[in-house]
TITORKOL-999623 format. One line per 4 residues: their letters; for each residue x, z, y of N, C-alpha, C. Coordinates in steps of 0.05 Angstrom, whole numbers, plus 5000, padded with zeros to 4 digits. Layout:
A = X,Z,Y,X,Z,Y,X,Z,Y | ...
% end
This chain:
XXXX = 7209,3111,3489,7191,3121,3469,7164,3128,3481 | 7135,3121,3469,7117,3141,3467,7116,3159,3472 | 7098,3170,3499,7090,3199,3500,7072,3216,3468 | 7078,3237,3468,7063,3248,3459,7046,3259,3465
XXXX = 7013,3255,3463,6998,3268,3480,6977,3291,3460 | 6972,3315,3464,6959,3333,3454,6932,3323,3450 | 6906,3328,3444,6876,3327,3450,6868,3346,3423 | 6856,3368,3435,6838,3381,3432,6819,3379,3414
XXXX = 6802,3390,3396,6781,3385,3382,6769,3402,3384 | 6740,3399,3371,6714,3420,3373,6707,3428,3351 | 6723,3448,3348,6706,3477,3320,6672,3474,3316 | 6669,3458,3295,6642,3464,3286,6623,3485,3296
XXXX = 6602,3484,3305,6576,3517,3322,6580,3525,3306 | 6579,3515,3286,6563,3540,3265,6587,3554,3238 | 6609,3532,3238,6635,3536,3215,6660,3533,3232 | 6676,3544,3231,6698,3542,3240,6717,3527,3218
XXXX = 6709,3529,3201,6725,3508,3169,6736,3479,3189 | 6723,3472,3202,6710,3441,3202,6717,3438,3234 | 6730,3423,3248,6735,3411,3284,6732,3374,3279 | 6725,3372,3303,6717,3341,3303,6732,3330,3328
XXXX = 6726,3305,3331,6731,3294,3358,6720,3259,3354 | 6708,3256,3375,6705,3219,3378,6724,3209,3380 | 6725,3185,3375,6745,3162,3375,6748,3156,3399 | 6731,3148,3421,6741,3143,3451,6762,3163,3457
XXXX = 6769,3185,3451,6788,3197,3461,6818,3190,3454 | 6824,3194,3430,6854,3178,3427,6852,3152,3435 | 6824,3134,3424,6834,3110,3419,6847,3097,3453 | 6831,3113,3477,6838,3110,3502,6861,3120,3506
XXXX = 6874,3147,3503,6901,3156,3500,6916,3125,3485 | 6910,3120,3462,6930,3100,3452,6938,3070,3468 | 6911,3071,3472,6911,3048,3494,6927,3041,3523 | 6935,3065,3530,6944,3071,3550,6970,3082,3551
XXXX = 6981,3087,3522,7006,3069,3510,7019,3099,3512 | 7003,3120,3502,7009,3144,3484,7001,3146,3460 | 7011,3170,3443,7015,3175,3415,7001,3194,3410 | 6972,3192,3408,6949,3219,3400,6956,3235,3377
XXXX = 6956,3263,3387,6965,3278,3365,6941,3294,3365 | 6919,3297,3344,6902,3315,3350,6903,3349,3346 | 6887,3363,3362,6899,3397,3356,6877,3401,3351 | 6871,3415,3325,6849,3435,3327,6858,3455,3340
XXXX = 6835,3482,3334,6829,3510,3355,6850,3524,3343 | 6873,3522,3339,6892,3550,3338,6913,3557,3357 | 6924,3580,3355,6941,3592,3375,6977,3588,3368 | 6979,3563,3360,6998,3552,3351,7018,3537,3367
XXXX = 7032,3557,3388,7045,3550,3408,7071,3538,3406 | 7079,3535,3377,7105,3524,3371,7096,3489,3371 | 7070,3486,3373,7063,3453,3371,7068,3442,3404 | 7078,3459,3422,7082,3447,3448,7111,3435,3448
XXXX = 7124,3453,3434,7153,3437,3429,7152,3402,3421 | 7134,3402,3406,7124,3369,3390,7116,3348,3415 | 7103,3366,3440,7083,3346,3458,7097,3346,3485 | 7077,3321,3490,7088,3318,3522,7071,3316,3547
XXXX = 7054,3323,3526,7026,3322,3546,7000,3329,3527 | 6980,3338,3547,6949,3347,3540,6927,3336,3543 | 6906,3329,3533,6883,3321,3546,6869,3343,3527 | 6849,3358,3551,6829,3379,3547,6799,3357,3536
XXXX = 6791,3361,3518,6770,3342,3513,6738,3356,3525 | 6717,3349,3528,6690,3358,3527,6679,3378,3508 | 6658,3387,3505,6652,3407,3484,6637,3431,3495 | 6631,3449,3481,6618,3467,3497,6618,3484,3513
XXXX = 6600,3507,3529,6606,3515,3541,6632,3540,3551 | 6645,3545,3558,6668,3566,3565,6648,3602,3569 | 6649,3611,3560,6640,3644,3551,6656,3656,3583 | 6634,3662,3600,6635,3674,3630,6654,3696,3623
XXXX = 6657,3710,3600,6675,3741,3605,6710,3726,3613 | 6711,3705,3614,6739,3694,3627,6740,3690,3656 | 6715,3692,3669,6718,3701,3696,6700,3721,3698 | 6697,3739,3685,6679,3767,3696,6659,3768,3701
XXXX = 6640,3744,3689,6612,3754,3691,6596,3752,3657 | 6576,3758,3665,6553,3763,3639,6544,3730,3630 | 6535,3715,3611,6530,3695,3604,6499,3692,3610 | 6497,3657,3621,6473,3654,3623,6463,3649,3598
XXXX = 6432,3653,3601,6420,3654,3575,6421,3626,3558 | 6425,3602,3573,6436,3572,3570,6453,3563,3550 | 6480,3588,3559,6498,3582,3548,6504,3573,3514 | 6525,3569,3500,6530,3560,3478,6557,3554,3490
XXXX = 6574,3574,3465,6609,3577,3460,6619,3579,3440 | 6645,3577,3441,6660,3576,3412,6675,3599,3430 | 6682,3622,3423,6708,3640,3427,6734,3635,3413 | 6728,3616,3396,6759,3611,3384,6772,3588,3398
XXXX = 6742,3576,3403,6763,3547,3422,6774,3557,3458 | 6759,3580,3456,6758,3587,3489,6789,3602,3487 | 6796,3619,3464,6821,3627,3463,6848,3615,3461 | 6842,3594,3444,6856,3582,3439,6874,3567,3458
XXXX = 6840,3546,3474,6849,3534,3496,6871,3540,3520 | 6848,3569,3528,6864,3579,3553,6895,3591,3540 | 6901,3591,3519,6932,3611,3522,6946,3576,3524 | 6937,3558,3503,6942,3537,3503,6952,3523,3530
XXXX = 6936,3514,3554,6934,3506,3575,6955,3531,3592 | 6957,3566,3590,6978,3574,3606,7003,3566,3598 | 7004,3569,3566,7035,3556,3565,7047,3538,3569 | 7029,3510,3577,7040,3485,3576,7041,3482,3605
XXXX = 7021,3495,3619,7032,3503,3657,7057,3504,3659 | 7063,3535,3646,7088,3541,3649,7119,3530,3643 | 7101,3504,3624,7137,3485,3620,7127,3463,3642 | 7118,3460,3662,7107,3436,3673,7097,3418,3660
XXXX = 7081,3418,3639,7073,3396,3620,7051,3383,3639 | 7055,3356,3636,7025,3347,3642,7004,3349,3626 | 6969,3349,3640,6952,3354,3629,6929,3335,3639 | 6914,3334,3624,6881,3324,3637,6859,3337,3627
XXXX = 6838,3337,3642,6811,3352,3626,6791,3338,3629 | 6778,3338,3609,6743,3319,3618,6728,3323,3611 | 6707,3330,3628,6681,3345,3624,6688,3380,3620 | 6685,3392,3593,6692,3427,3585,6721,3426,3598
XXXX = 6738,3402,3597,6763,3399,3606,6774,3413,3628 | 6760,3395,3654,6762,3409,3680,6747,3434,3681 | 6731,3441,3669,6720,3472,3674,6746,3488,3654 | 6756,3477,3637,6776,3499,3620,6800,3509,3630
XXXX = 6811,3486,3645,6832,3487,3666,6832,3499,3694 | 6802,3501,3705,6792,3514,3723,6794,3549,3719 | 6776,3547,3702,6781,3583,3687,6800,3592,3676 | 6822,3575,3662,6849,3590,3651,6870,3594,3678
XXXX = 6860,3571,3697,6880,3578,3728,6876,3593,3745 | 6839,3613,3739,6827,3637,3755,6807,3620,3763 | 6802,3607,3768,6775,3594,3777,6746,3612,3764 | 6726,3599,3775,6698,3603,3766,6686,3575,3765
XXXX = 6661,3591,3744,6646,3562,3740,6616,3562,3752 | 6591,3551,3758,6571,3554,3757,6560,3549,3735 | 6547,3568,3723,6535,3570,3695,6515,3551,3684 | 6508,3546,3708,6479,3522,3695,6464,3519,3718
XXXX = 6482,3493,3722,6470,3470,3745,6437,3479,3751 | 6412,3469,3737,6396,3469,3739,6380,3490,3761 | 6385,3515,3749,6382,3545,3760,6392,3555,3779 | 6419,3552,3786,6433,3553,3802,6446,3541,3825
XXXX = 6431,3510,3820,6455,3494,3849,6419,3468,3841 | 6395,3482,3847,6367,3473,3841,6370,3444,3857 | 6378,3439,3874,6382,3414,3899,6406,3395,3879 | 6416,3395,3861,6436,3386,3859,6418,3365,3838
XXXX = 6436,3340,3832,6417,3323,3817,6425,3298,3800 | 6419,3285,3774,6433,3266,3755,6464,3273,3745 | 6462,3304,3741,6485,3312,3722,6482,3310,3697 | 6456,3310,3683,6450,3301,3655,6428,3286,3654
XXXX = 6438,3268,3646,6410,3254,3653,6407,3243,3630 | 6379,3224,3621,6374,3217,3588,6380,3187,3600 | 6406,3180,3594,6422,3153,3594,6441,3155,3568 | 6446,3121,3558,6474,3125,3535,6496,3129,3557
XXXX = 6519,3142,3535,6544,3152,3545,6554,3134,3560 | 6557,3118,3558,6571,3094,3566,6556,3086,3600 | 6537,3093,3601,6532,3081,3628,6530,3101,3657 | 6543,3090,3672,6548,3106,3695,6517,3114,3712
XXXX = 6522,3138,3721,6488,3144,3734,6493,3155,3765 | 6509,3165,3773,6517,3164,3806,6537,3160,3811 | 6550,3163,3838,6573,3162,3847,6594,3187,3860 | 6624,3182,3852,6632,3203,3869,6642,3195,3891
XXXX = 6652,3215,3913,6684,3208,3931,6704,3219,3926 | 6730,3202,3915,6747,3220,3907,6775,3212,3935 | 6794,3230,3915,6816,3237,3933,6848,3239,3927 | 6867,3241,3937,6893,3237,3920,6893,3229,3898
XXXX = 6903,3229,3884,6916,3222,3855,6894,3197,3845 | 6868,3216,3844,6845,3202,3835,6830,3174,3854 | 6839,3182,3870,6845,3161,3890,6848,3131,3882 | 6878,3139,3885,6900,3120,3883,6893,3108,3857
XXXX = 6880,3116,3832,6876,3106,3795,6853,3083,3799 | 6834,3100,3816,6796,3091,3823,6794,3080,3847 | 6797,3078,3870,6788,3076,3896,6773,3104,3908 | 6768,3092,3932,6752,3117,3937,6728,3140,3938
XXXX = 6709,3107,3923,6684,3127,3908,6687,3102,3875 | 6673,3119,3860,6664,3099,3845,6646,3111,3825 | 6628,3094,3810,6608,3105,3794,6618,3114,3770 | 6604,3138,3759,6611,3156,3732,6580,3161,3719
XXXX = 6593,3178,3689,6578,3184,3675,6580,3209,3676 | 6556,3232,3680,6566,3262,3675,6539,3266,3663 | 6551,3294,3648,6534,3298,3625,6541,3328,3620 | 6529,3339,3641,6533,3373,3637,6522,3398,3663
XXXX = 6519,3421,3642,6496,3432,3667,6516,3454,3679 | 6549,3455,3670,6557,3478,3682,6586,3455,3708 | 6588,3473,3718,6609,3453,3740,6623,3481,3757 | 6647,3471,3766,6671,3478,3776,6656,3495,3803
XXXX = 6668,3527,3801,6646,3541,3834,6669,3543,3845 | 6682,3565,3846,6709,3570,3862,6735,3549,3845 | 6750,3541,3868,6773,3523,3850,6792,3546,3849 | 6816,3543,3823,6828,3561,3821,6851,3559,3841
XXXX = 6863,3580,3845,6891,3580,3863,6914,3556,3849 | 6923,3545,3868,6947,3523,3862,6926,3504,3857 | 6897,3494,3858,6893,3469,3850,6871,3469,3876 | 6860,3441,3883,6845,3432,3902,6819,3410,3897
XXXX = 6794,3416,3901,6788,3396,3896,6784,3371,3909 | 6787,3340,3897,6789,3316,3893,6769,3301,3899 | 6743,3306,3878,6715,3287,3879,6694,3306,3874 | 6680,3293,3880,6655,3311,3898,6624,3286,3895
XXXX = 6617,3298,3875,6581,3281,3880,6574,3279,3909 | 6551,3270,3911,6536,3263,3936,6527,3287,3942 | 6514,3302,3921,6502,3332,3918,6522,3354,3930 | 6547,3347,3932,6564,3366,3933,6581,3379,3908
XXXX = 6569,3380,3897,6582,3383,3862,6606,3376,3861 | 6628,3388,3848,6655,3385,3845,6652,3369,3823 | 6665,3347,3819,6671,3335,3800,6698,3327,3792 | 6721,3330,3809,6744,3334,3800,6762,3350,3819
XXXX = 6786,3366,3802,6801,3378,3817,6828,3370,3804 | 6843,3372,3824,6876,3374,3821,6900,3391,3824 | 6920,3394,3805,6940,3417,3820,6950,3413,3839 | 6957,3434,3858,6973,3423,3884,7002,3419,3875
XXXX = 7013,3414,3849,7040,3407,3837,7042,3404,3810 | 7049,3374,3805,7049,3362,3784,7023,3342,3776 | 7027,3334,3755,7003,3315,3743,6986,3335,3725 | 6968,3350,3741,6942,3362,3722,6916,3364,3736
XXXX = 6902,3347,3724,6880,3335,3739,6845,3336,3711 | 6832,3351,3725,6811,3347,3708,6781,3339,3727 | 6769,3319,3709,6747,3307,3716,6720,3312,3704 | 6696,3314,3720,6676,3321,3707,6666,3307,3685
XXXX = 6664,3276,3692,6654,3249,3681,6664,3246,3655 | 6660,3230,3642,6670,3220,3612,6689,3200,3610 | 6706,3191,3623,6720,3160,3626,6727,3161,3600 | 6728,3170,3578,6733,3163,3556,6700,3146,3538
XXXX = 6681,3150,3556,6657,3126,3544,6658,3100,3563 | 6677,3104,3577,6674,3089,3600,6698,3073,3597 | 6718,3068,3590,6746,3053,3591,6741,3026,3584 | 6728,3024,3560,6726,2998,3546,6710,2975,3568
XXXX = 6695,2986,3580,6676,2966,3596,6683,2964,3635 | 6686,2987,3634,6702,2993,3662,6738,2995,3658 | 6754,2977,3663,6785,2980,3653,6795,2997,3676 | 6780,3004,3704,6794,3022,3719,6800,3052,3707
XXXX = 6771,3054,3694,6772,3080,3680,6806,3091,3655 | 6813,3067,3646,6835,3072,3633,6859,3081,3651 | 6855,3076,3673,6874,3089,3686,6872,3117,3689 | 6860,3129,3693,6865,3159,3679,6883,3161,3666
XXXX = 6866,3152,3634,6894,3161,3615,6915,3156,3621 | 6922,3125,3632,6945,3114,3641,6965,3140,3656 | 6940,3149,3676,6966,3164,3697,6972,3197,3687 | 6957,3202,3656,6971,3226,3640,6991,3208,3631
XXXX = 6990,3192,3615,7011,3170,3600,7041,3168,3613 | 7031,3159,3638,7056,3159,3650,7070,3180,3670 | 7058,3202,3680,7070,3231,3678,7087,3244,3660 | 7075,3236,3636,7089,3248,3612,7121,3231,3605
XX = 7128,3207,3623,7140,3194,3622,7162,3200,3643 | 7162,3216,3655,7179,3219,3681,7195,3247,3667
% end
């Protein structure tokens, strides 16, 4: 059978009535020969029973009072998706569920596992460089070096799309990071047990034209299969 795989949606800024999500996200989950089930923002922990896996999607920024500090003035959050997420992401730890994150992803998974984030690239990590840049989604703008898992899906560097000013500072306990810009910038980390892996980049604008990129989903797809 088909995995079942979770993905996440984004609570409207301004209405909470209303969550969205792009089509590159399942349609890449589907592709990769899982069964997208989409979640909006609630604390509806009886829906883990249904799944067999996660993908954390992109979206906005994560609200600093989840690691103890004050918000940059930058910022922009949803507190319902930030609640949601993190109780979300501890409980499905706790059954060993596999997971993925991409982009808000890997920072969500970072901060629900104790991690920190840097608030805003720009201000803060000033040397660092082409994390947002005015390119379409779809086209890759540097390179990383990655490592285990991510490795073995990609090789050992390869070009991405990123598109964000906050990034992974301290990694949380039990996970390690993976890929790493030229800048130094974390761009992906991994648990040190199991399949939960989040990436900075977008491989969901990226699958259709790059087929390495579908390996990602592939290697949630087939975690959820073991």
């Amino acid at each position: 059978m088909k995995p079942w795989i979770g993905i996440t949606m984004n609570p409207h800024k301004d209405d909470n009535s209303q969550s969205s999500i792009t089509a590159d996200y399942y349609e890449g989950v589907a592709a990769a020969g899982g069964v997208p089930v989409l979640l909006p923002a609630l604390a509806e922990l009886e829906m883990l029973a249904r799944l067999d896996g996660i993908l954390f999607t992109g979206g906005p920024d994560i609200d600093p009072v989840h690691y103890g500090e004050l918000p940059h003035p930058t910022l922009v959050f949803s507190p319902l998706r930030d609640a949601s997420e993190i109780l979300l992401y501890r409980e499905a730890r706790a059954k060993g569920m596999p997971m993925l994150g991409i982009c808000r992803g890997i920072q969500l998974i970072n901060v629900a596992a104790g991690g920190t984030l840097w608030q805003d690239i720009p201000s803060q990590l000033p040397n660092a460089h082409g994390h947002s840049p005015w390119a379409p989604r779809n086209y890759a703008t540097h390179g990383v070096t990655l490592d285990e898992q991510l490795r073995e899906m990609l090789g050992e560097t390869t070009r991405v799309n990123s598109f964000h000013h906050q990034a992974v500072k301290d990694v949380a306990p039990g996970f390690r990071a993976t890929g790493y810009a030229a800048d130094g910038v974390i761009e992906a980390i991994e648990a040190d047990e199991g399949f939960v892996v989040g990436i900075q980049w977008h491989c969901e604008n990226l699958w259709r034209q790059d087929r390495a990129m579908l390996h990602i989903f592939e290697g949630l797809v087939n975690a959820c299969r073991v």
